[in-house]
N, C-alpha and C positions, 0 to 999 in steps of 0.2 A: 504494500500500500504506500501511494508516494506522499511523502511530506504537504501538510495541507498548508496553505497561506490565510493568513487573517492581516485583512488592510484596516485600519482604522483613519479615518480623513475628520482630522479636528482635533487638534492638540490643547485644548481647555481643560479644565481642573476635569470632568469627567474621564475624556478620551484618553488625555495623558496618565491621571489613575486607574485606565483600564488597561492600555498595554505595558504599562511596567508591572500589572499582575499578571498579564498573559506573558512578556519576558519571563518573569521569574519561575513563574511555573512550567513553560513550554518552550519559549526561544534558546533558552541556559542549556537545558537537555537537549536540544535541536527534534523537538517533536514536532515542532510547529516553525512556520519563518513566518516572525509578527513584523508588521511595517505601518511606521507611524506618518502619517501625509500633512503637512502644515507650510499654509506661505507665508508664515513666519519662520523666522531662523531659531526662536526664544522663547520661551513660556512665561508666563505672570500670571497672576492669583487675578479673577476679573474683579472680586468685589474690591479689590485693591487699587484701581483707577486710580479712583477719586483722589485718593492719597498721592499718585504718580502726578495729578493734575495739578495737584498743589504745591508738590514737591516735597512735603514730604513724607513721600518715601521715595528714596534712589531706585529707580528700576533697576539700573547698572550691578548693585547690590543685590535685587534680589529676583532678579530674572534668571531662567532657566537652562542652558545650550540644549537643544534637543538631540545634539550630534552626541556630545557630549555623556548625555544622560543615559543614550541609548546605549553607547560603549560598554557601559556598565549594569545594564538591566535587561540584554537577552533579546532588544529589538534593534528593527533597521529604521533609520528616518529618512523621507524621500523630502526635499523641500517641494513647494509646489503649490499650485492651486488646479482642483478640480475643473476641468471644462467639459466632457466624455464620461457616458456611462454607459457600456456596450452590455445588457444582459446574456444575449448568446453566447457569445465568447468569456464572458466574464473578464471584462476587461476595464480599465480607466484609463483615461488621459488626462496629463498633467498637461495646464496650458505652459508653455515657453516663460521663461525666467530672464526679464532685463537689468541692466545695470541702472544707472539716475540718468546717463547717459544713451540711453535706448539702444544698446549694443547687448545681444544675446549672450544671458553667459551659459544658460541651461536649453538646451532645445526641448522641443515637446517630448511627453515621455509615457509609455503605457504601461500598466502594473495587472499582472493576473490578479485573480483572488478565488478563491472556495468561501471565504466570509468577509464580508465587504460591515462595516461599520461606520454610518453617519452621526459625527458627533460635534456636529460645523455652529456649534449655539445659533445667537443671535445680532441680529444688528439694529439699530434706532429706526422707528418708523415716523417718519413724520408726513405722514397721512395728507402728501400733496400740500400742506403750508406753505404760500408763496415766502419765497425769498429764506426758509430754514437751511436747505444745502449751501446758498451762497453767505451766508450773514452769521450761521451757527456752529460753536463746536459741537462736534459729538463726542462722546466716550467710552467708544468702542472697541479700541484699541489701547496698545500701549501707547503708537505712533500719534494718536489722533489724542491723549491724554499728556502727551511727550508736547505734543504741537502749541495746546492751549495752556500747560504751562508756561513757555516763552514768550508765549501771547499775554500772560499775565502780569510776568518779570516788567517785559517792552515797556506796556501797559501805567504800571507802579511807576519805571523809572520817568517817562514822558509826561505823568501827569504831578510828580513831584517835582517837576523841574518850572511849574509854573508861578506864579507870585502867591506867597503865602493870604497874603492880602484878597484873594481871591476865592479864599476856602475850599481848595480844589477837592472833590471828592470822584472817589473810581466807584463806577455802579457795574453790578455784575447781574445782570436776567437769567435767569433761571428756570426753563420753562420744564413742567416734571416736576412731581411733589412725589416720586416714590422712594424707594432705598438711593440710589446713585443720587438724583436732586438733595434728597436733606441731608443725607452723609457729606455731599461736598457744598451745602453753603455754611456749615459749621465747619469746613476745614478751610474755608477762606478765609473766616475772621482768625481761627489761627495762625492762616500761613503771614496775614498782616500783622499780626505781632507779634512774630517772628523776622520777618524781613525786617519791621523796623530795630528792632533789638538787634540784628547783626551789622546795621547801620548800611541796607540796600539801600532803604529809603526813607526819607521823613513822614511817609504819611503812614499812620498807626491803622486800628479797628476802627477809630471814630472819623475815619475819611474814609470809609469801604461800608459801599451800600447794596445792600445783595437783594432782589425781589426774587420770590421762590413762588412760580406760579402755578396753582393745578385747574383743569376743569373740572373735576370730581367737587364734592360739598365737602372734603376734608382731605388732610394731604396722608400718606400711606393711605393710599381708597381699599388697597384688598387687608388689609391688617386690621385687628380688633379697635372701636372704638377708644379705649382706654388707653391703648397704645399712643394710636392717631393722636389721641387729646393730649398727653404726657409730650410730646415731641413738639404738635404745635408750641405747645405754653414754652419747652426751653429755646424755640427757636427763636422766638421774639424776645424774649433775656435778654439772647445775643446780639438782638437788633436789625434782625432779618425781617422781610416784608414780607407776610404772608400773603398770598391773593389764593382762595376756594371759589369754585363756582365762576374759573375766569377760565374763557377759552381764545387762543392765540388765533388770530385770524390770517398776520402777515406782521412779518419782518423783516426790517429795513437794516441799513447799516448803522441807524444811530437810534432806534428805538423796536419797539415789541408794542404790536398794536392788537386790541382786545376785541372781542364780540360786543361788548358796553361801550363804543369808542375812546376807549382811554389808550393811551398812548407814554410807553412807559420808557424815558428815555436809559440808554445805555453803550459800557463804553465796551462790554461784551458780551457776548450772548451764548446761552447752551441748550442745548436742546436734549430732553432726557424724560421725554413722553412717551411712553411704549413703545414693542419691540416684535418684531416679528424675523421667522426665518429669511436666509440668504436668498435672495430671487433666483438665484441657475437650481434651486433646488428643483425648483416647477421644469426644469426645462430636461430633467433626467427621464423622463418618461415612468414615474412614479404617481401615486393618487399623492396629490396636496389638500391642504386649507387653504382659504384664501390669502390666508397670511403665510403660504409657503409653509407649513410644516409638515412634514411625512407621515403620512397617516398609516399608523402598526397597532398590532394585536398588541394583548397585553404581555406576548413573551418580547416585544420591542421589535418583532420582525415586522418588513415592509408588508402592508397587505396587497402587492403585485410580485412578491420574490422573496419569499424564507429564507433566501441566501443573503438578502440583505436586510443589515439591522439598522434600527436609529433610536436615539436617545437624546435625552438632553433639552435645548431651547428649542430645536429643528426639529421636533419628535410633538406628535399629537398621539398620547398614550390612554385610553381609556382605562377605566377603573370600574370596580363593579355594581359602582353608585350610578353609574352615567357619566358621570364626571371626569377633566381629561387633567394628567397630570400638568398641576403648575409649571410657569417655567423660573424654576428656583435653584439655586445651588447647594441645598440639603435634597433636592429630588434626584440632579442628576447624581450624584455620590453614591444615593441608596441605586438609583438604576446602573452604574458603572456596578456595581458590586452582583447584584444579582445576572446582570449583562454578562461580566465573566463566568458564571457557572455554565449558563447559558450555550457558551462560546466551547467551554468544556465538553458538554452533554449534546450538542449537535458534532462534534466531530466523533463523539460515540457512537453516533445515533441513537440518541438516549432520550425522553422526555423532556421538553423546555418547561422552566417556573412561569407562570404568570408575576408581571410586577404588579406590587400594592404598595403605595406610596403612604407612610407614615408620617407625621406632620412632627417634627420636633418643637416648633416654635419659632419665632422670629425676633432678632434681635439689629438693634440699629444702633450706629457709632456716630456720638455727638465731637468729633475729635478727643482730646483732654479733656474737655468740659464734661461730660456727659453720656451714659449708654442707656438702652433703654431697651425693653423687651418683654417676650413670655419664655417659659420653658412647658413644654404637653407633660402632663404627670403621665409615669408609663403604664397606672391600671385605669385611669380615667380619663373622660376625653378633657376633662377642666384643666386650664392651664395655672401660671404660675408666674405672674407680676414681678419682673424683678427691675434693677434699678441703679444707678450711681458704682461701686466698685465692684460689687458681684458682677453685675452685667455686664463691666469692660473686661471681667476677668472671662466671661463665659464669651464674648464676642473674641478675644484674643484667642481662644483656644481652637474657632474652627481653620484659622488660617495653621495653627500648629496641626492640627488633626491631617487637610491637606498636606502639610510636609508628610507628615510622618507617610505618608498610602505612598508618597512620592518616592520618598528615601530613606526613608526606616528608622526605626526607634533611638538608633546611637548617634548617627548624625544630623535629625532633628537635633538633638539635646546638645548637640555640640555647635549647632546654628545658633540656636536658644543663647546659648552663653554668648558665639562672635557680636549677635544681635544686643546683647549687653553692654558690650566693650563695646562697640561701635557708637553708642550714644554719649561716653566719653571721649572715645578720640575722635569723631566726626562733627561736623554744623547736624544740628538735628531737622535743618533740611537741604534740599541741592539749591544750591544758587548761582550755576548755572547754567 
């Protein structure tokens, strides 16, 4: 029986925590040839943007090689982006790979597979909003959270340089009141009083004006009231503007203009309103959602091809409620997990699990200032209000949980510690 291949295409906290368990258990032994597909060269934690956007956290620090990673955990990495998905042959094609310079450095490339794995998350949808592509960041990326940092730095230094006498203040729009929105308009007013403390720039928190706008009647609209209400109240502490019940209509390069004609002037804008899958997904000849997601049974396989699976943001998973799994990142972790058995038990030919998506709770990062959240009690469905340093200790600990699937329990622990040291011998942010 010849060696089976398993491609996985999407190197995000799931993808990449499923083929370093398929390495370790299959690649190491050479039972299997796992190949990880990503047009990145790097990996980063996603709910970790916002902190990349602010700066800080150093990406450079704590980004991934996948080249690298794979050396050592039993897979191959192809870099690449999907453009080809040939069923018959079981084949993919990678589109061509340029330099900044438009000089090829990779030509197109086709990859067999026996298990084909869609784990490509999500990207920003901005549901046709004139003028959002050309006027908005997005923070989709590390590249695109890399971008609107310098854009902030620019920003700070060109409007500190104007006549104090003038009260100059930097306004940041913020359209999206879900986890990415309120996590990064409280890490703005951080990263301004920090920038002024290392003496970037004269203007502190009380010249940074941040509006945080949702259309929903509260901001986190899918999260428990209590939650919702807890986070409004610390956001305005910090002197954020909250606007509910406001919907963007069109934006311009010097303001954000509303369904109520207000018109909200600004010196940058972000855009961080829901999300839907990649568009070439539609174009695999696969069943979609309208919003592009792969529509799979509940073992995660395609309902057009049991040879291929999907998971994740790009994954429309039903459940036994009717209901279709969230697209969260305590979902995809539990689906990466049950996915490998999965991946196991079909090269058997053995029986696939159905996924059933458990809800641990939801927890949201106020910077320093503040954390806030639930925890699911595990015999009841009733959760568990937590708050202030519990909750930053229990939000610190999913990005550790993520290392540790990555790279295991001894050098976690030994990250843990460089991550220590590093906040004395380093700025505790990038500048620049």
């Amino acid at each position: 029986m010849s060696k089976p291949t398993i491609v996985v295409v999407g190197g995000g906290a799931g993808g990449l925590e499923l083929v370093t368990r398929l390495g370790r258990k299959l690649g190491r032994k050479d039972r299997a040839d796992i190949i990880l597909v990503d047009r990145n060269s790097t990996h980063i934690w996603k709910p970790l943007l916002h902190e990349v956007a602010t700066g800080v956290l150093d990406s450079g620090l704590d980004e991934i090689s996948y080249q690298g990673h794979s050396a050592t955990h039993g897979y191959r990495f192809q870099r690449g982006t999907l453009s080809d998905l040939d069923r018959d042959t079981q084949q993919i094609t990678l589109a061509p790979i340029s330099d900044e310079d438009g000089n090829e450095v990779l030509p197109a490339r086709q990859i067999h597979y026996d298990h084909l794995v869609l784990s490509v998350g999500s990207v920003s949808n901005d549901f046709g909003t004139e003028g959002v592509k050309e006027h908005c960041h997005f923070l989709d990326s590390p590249a695109q959270a890399e971008g609107f940092r310098k854009a902030l730095l620019n920003t700070f230094l060109r409007i500190s340089g104007r006549d104090a006498s003038d009260n100059p203040v930097i306004t940041v729009g913020i359209i999206g009141a879900g986890a990415t929105g309120v996590e990064l308009a409280a890490e703005l007013h951080d990263a301004s009083r920090m920038l002024k403390s290392y003496g970037f720039t004269s203007l502190g928190r009380e010249h940074l004006k941040v509006h945080l706008i949702e259309a929903a009647p509260k901001v986190l609209p899918v999260l428990p009231d209590r939650i919702s209400q807890a986070v409004h109240s610390e956001l305005e502490k910090l002197g954020v503007k909250v606007h509910v019940n406001t919907r963007v209509t069109r934006v311009d390069d010097t303001a954000i203009h509303t369904s109520d004609e207000e018109q909200i002037e600004i010196d940058l804008g972000v855009w961080a309103a829901g999300i839907k899958a990649p568009a070439f997904l539609a174009e695999l000849g696969l069943e979609v959602e309208r919003n592009n997601r792969i529509k799979v049974a509940a073992t995660m396989q395609s309902l057009d091809d049991p040879r291929i699976f999907a998971f994740g943001d790009c994954a429309s998973c039903p459940q036994e409620d009717g209901s279709i799994v969230p697209p969260r990142a305590q979902a995809a972790h539990q689906q990466a997990n049950v996915l490998y058995h999965n991946l196991l038990a079909a090269i058997e030919d053995k029986p696939l699990k159905n996924f059933k998506f458990r809800d641990h709770g939801s927890l949201i990062s106020l910077a320093h200032f503040d954390a806030i959240g639930s925890l699911m009690r595990a015999a009841s469905a009733r959760s568990l209000f937590i708050e202030g340093n519990l909750a930053k200790f229990f939000y610190a600990s999913l990005y550790r949980m993520h290392q540790r699937a990555i790279h295991g329990t001894v050098k976690t622990a030994m990250m843990l510690v460089v991550d220590g040291l590093n906040r004395f011998l380093k700025p505790r942010m990038k500048l620049h």
